[in-house]
C-alpha positions as CSV (number, residue, x, y, z in Angstrom):
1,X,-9.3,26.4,7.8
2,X,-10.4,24.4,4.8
3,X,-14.1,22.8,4.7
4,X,-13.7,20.1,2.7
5,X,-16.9,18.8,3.5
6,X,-18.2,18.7,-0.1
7,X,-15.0,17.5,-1.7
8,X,-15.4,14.0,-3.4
9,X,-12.0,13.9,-5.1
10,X,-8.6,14.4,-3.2
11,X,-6.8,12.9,-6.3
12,X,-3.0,14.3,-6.5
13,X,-4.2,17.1,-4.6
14,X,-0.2,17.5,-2.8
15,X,1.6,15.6,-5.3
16,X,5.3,17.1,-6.2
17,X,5.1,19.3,-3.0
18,X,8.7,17.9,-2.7
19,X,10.4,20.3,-0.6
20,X,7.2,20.3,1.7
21,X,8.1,19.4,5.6
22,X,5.2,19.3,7.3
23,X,1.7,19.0,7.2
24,X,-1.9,19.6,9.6
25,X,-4.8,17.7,8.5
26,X,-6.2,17.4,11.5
27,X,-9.3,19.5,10.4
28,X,-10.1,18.2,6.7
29,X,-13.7,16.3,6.6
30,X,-12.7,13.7,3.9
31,X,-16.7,12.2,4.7
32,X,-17.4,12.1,1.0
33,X,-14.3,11.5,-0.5
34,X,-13.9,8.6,-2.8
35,X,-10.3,8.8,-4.3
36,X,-7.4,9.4,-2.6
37,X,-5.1,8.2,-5.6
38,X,-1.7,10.0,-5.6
39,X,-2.5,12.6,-2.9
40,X,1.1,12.4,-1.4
41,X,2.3,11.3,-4.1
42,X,6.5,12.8,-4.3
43,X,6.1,14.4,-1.1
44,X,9.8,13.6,-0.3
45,X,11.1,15.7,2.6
46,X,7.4,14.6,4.9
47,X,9.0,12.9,7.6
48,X,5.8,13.1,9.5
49,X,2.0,12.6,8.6
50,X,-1.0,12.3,11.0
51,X,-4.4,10.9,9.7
52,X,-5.9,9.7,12.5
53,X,-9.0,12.1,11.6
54,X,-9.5,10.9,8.5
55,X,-12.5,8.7,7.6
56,X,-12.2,6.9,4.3
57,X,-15.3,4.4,4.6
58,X,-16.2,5.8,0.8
59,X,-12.7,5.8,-1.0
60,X,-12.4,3.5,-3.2
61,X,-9.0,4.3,-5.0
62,X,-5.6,4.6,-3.0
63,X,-3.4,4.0,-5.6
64,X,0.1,5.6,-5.6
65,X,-0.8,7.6,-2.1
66,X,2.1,7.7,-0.3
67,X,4.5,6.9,-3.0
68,X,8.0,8.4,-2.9
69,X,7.3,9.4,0.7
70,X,10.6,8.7,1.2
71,X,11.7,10.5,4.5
72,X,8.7,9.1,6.1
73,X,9.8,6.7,9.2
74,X,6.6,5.9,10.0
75,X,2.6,5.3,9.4
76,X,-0.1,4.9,11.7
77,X,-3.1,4.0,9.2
78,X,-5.2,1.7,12.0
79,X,-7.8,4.5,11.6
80,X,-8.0,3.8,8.0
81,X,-11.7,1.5,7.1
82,X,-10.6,0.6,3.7
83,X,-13.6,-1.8,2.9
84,X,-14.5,0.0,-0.4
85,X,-11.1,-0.1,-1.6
86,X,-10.4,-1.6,-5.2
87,X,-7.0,0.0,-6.0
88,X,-3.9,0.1,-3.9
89,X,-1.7,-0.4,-6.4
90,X,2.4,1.7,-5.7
91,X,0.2,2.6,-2.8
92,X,3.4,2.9,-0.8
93,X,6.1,2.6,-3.7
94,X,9.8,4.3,-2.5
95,X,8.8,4.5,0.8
96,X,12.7,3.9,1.8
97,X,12.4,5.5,5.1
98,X,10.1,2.7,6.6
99,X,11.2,0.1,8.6
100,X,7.7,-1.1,10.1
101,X,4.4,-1.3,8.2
102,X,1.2,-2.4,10.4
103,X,-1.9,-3.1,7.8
104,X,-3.5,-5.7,10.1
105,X,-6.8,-3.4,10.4
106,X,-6.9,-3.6,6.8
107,X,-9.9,-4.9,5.1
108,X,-9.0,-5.4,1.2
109,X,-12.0,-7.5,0.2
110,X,-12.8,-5.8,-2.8
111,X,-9.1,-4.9,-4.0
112,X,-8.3,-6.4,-7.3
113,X,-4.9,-4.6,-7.7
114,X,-1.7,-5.0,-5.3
115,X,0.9,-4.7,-8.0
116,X,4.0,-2.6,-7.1
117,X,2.2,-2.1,-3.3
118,X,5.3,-2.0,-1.5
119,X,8.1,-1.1,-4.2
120,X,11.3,-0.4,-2.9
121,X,10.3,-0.3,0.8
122,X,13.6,-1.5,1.5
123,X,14.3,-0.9,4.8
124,X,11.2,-2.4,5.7
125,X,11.9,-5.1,8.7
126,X,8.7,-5.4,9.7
127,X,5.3,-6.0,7.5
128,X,1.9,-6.8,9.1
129,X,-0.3,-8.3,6.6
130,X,-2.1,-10.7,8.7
131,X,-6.0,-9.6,7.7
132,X,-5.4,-9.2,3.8
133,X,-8.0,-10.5,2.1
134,X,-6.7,-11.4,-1.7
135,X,-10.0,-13.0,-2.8
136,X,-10.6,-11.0,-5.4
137,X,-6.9,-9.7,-6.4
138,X,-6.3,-10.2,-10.3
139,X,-2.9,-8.3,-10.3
140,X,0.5,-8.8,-7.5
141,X,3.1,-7.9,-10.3
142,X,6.0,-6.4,-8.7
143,X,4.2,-6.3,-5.0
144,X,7.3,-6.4,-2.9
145,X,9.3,-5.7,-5.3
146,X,13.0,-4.5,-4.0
147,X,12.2,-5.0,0.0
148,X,15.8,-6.3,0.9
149,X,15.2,-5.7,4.3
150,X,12.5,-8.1,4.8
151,X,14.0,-11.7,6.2
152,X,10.6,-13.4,6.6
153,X,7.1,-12.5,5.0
154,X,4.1,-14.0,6.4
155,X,1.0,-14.5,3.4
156,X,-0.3,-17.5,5.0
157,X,-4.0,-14.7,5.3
158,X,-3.8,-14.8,1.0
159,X,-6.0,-16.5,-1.1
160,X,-4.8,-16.2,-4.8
161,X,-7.4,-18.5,-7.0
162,X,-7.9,-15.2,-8.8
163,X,-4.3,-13.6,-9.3
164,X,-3.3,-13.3,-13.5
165,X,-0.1,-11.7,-12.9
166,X,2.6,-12.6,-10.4
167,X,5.7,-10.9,-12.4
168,X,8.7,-10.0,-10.5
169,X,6.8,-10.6,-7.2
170,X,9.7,-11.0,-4.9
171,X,12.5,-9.5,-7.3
172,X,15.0,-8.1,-5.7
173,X,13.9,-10.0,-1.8
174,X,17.5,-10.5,-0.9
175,X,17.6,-10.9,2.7
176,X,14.4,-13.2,3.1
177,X,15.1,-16.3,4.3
178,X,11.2,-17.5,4.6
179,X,8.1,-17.2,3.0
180,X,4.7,-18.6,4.7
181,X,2.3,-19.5,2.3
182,X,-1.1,-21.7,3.0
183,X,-2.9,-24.1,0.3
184,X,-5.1,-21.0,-0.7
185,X,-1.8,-19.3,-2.0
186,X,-3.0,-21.1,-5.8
187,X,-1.1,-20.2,-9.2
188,X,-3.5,-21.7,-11.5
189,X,-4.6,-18.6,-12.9
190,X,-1.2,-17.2,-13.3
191,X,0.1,-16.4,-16.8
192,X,2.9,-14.1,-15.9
193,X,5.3,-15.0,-13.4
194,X,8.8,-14.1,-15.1
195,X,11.8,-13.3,-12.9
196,X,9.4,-14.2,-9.8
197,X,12.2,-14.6,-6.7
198,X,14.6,-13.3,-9.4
């Protein structure tokens, strides 16, 4: 029964609701809202979460969202317009319970930070990333950090000219076997790329 019509900032707003099994947002108008930043944030026992109703043409920060969702096995965000987007950094850090992620329908033109995106998804199989667009990304430290259950990892969509930090990228990658890359993926703004494919 909440009108959220008015609400602008949705910042941590069910972080730590760890015991918390289940959740109907079917009803919030998130129209005006403009961070999103930790909302899920530690929301461990979720296995389930429906945002199909959400409109998110005006958020701009998504950082930390869904991290430690980690009894989630799944996440339908195709409804998600992300085009005003600068931060999805941890955005979906410890989320060990997915083994498919489909961001095709993303549109990350104006995100400069990915670092520590998909941290310890490690059962992930499956990552869709064909429509990122990394233009403007300064910041990939850590981005896949831990995702042992990746064999293959298709960036061939990422332009890089801009990228400053590229620490412990693929750390901890263990099962990949490939990595598809284009001429656009370019280092020569890198200053930090320790421990890599470590």
């Amino acid at each position: 029964s909440f009108n959220t019509s008015e609400v602008t900032k949705m910042s941590s707003m069910f972080s730590v609701c760890n015991k918390l099994t289940s959740l109907d947002l079917s009803s919030f108008n998130t129209d005006k809202v403009k961070k999103m930043d930790d909302m899920f944030y530690g929301c461990l026992a979720l296995d389930s979460l429906d945002l199909s109703s959400f409109n998110t043409a005006n958020v701009t920060d998504m950082s930390h969202m869904f991290q430690q969702c980690s009894a989630l096995d799944s996440l339908d965000l195709s409804s998600f317009n992300t085009e005003k987007v600068t931060n999805m950094n941890n955005m979906f850090y410890g989320c060990g319970g997915l083994t498919a992620l489909d961001l095709s329908s993303f549109n990350t033109a104006n995100v400069t930070d990915m670092s520590c995106m998909f941290c310890w998804c490690s059962r992930l199989t499956s990552l869709a990333l064909s429509s990122f667009n990394t233009a403007n990304v300064e910041y990939m430290s850590y981005m896949f950090y831990g995702c042992s259950g990746l064999n293959s990892l298709n960036l061939s969509s990422f332009k890089t000219a801009n990228v400053k930090n590229m620490n412990f990228m693929f750390n901890g990658c263990s099962g990949l076997t490939k990595i598809y890359v284009s001429d656009d993926f370019a280092t020569g703004n890198v200053t930090y790329g320790s421990n890599m494919f470590t």
